[in-house]
C-alpha positions in Angstrom: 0.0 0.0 0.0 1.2 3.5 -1.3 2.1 5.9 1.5 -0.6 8.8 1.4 -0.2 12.9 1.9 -2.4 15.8 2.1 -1.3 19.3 0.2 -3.0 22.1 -0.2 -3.2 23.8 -4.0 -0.6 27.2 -3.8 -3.2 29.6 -5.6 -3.5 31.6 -2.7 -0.6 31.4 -1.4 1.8 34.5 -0.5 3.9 36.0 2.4 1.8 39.0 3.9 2.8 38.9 7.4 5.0 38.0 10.0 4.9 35.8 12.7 8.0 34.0 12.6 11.8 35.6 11.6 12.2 34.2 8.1 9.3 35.4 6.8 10.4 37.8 4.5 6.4 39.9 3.3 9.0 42.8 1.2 10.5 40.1 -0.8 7.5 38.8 -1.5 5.5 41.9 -2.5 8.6 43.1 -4.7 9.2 39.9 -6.3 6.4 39.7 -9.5 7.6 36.1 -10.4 7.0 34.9 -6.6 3.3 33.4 -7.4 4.3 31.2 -10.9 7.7 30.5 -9.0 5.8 29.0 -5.6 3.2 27.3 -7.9 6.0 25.6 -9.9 7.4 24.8 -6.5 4.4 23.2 -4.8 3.8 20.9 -8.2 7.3 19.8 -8.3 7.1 18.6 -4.6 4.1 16.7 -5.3 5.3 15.0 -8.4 8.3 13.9 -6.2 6.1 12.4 -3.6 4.1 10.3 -6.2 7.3 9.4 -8.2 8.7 8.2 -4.4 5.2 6.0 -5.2 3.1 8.0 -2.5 -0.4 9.2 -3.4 -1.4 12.8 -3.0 -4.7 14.4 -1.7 -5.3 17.6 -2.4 -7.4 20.3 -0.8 -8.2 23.8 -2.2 -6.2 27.0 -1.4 -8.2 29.6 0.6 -8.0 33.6 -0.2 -6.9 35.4 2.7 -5.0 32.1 4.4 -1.8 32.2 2.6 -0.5 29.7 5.2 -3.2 26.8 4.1 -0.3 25.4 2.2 1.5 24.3 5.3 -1.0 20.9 6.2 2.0 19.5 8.3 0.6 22.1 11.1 -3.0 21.0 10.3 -3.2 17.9 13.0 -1.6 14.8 13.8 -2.5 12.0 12.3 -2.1 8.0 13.3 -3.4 4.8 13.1 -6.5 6.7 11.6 -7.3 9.1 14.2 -7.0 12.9 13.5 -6.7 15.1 16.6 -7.1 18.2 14.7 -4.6 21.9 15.7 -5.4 24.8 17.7 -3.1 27.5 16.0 -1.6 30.7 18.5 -1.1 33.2 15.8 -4.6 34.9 14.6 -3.6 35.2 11.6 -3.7 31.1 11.0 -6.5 30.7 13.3 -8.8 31.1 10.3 -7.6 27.6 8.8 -9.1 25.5 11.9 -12.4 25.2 10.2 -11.0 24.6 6.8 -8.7 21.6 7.8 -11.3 20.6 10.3 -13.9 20.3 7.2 -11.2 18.6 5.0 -11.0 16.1 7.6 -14.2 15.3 8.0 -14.3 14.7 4.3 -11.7 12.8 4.2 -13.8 10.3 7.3 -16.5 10.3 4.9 -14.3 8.9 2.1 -12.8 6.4 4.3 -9.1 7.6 4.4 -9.3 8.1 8.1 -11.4 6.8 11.1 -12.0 9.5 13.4 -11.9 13.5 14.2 -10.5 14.6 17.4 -10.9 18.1 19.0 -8.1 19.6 21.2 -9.1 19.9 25.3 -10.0 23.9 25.7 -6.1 25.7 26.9 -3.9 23.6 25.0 -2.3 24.8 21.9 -0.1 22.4 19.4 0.3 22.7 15.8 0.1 18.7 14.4 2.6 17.4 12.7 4.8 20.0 13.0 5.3 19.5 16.6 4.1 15.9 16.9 6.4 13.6 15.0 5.6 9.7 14.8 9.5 7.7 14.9 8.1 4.3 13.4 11.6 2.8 14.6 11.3 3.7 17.8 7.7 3.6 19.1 6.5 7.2 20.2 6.0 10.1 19.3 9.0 13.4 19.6 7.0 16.4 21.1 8.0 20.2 20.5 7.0 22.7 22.3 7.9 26.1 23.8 7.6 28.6 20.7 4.4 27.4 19.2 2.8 24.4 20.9 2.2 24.5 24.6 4.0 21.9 26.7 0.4 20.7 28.1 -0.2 19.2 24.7 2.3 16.5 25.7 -0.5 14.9 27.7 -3.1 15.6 25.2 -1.7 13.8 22.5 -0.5 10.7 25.1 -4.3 10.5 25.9 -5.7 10.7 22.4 -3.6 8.0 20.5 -2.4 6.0 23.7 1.6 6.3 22.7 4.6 7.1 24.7 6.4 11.0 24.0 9.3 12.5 24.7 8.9 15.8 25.0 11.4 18.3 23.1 11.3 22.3 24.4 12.6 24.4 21.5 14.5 26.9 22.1 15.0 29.5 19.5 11.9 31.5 17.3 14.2 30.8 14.1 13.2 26.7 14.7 9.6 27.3 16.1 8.6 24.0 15.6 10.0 20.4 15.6 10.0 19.5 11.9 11.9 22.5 11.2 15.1 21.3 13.0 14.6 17.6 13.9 13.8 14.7 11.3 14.0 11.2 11.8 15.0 8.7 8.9 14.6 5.5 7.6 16.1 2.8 9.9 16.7 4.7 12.9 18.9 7.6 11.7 18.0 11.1 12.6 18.8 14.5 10.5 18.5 17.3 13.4 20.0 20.6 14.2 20.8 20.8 17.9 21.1 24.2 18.1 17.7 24.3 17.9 16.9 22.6 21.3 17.1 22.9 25.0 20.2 21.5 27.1 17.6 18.9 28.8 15.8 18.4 24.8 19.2 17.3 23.7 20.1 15.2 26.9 16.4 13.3 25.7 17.5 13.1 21.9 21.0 11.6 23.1 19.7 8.9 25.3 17.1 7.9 22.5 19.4 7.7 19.3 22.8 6.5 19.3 25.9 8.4 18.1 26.2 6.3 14.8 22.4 7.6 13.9 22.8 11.0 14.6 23.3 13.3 11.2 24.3 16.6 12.3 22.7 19.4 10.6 25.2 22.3 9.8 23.6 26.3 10.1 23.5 26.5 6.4 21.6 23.2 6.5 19.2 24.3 8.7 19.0 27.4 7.2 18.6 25.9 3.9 15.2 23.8 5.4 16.6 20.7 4.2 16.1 19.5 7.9 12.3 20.1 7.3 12.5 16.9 4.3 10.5 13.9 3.7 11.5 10.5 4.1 9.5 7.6 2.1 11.9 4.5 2.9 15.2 5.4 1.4 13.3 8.7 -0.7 14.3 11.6 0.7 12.3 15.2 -0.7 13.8 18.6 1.0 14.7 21.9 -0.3 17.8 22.4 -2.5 20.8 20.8 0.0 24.2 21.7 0.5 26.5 19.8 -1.3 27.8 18.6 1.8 25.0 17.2 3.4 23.8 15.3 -0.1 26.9 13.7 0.2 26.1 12.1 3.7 22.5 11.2 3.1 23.4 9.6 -0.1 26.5 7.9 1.7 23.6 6.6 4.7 22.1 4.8 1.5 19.1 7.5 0.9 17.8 8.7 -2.4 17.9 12.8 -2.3 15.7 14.5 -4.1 16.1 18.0 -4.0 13.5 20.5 -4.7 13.4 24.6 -5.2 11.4 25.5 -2.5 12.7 29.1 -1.9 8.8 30.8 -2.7 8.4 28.5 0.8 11.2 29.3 2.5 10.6 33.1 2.7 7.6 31.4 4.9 9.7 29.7 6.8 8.4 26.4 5.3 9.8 23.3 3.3 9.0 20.2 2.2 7.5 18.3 5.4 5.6 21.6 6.4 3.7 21.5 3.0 2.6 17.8 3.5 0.8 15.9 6.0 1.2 11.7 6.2 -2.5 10.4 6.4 -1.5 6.6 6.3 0.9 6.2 9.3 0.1 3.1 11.7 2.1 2.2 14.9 2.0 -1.3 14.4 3.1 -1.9 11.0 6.1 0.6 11.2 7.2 -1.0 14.4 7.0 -4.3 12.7 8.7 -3.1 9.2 11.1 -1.4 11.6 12.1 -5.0 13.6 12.5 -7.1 10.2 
């Protein structure tokens, strides 16, 4: 069975505020080739995910919710539950009740189970900050910039796995997937910049020296840490030459995509997708053969 995403189409898409530092609204405005550039950007990512042999839902862009095309934050999905995001910028508040009605949808279709809501006070951005390690077992847990650490316990209660809980600790990495990726067999891509003294002491007693890959700053910067990995596939944003060279020398397949129209968002390839497919038992037993 073909691993499944959810993207949302780029016609609306643009950078007309600011809530995070890479954001970059005067490039945007001054650059007229920005739009074609970031709807080129968004069809080339898809095309990689299918030619990886995934299959790709799409959802329609929204005027006035330029962010719409970053599902990752949408909710956190596993074993066929959805527990749906509660966003704490207003100006992404407004896609709540659009992903919440694409989800439902997608229940009515049969491509997931059920539709969670968040308990009232807690605030976590999905995917982004809730990332499933099918090797391992549990789920990684940001929080700190976006997601508030009581959303540990929220997501524990909802799907019934084990977290480890990751405080972030800079607004340039505000939330997991932008600085912490974990691979194929174990392996990790992360930046530790990016996280606490005690985040890192929890990262280094769960993955082993030999499975750490070190993101460099220009790596990070780059948003090839914020990449998606289909077996030995690997999509992200234009890498380094460097840091191709160590993937591809791990055994995984780059694929490299121009993502800069996203970037100035401070998005990549993992924000602008969302896995609706994932299943704790089968990627624990793939992960033991």
């Amino acid at each position: 069975m073909s691993s499944r995403f959810l993207m949302s189409d780029a016609g609306h898409y643009g950078v007309h505020y600011q809530i995070n530092p890479w954001m970059q609204p005067d490039v945007w405005s001054t650059d007229p080739a920005a739009r074609i550039a970031a709807l080129k950007a968004s069809e080339d990512l898809s095309a990689a995910l299918m030619a990886a042999g995934a299959t790709v839902e799409r959802i329609p862009g929204v005027a006035g919710l330029p962010d719409l095309v970053f599902p990752a934050n949408a909710a956190i999905v596993l074993d066929g539950k959805v527990l749906l995001a509660r966003f704490r910028h207003p100006e992404r508040q407004g896609e709540e009740a659009v992903f919440r009605a694409a989800f439902h949808d997608l229940k009515a279709r049969g491509l997931v189970d059920d539709v969670v809501e968040l308990p009232d006070g807690v605030l976590q951005e999905g995917a982004g900050d809730a990332i499933w390690d099918g090797n391992r077992g549990f789920f990684w847990v940001g929080h700190g910039q976006r997601s508030t650490d009581n959303s540990i316990a929220a997501i524990e209660t909802v799907f019934g796995q084990a977290v480890v809980s990751l405080e972030l600790a800079s607004d340039r990495f505000y939330h997991l997937d932008t600085c912490f990726c974990p691979l194929q067999g174990g392996k990790l891509l992360y930046y530790p910049p990016a996280f606490t003294p005690a985040a890192l002491t929890a990262i280094h007693a769960h993955v082993a020296p030999q499975d750490r890959i070190v993101a460099s700053d220009e790596d990070a910067a780059a948003f090839c840490v914020n990449a998606v990995n289909i077996g030995q596939h690997l999509i992200m944003a234009q890498p380094p030459a460097g840091l191709r060279a160590r993937l591809e020398s791990k055994g995984f397949q780059v694929t490299a995509i121009d993502l800069a129209p996203f970037i100035l968002s401070g998005g990549g390839a993992y924000c602008m997708t969302l896995r609706l497919d994932r299943r704790s038992k089968a990627e624990m037993a793939c992960a033991a053969e």
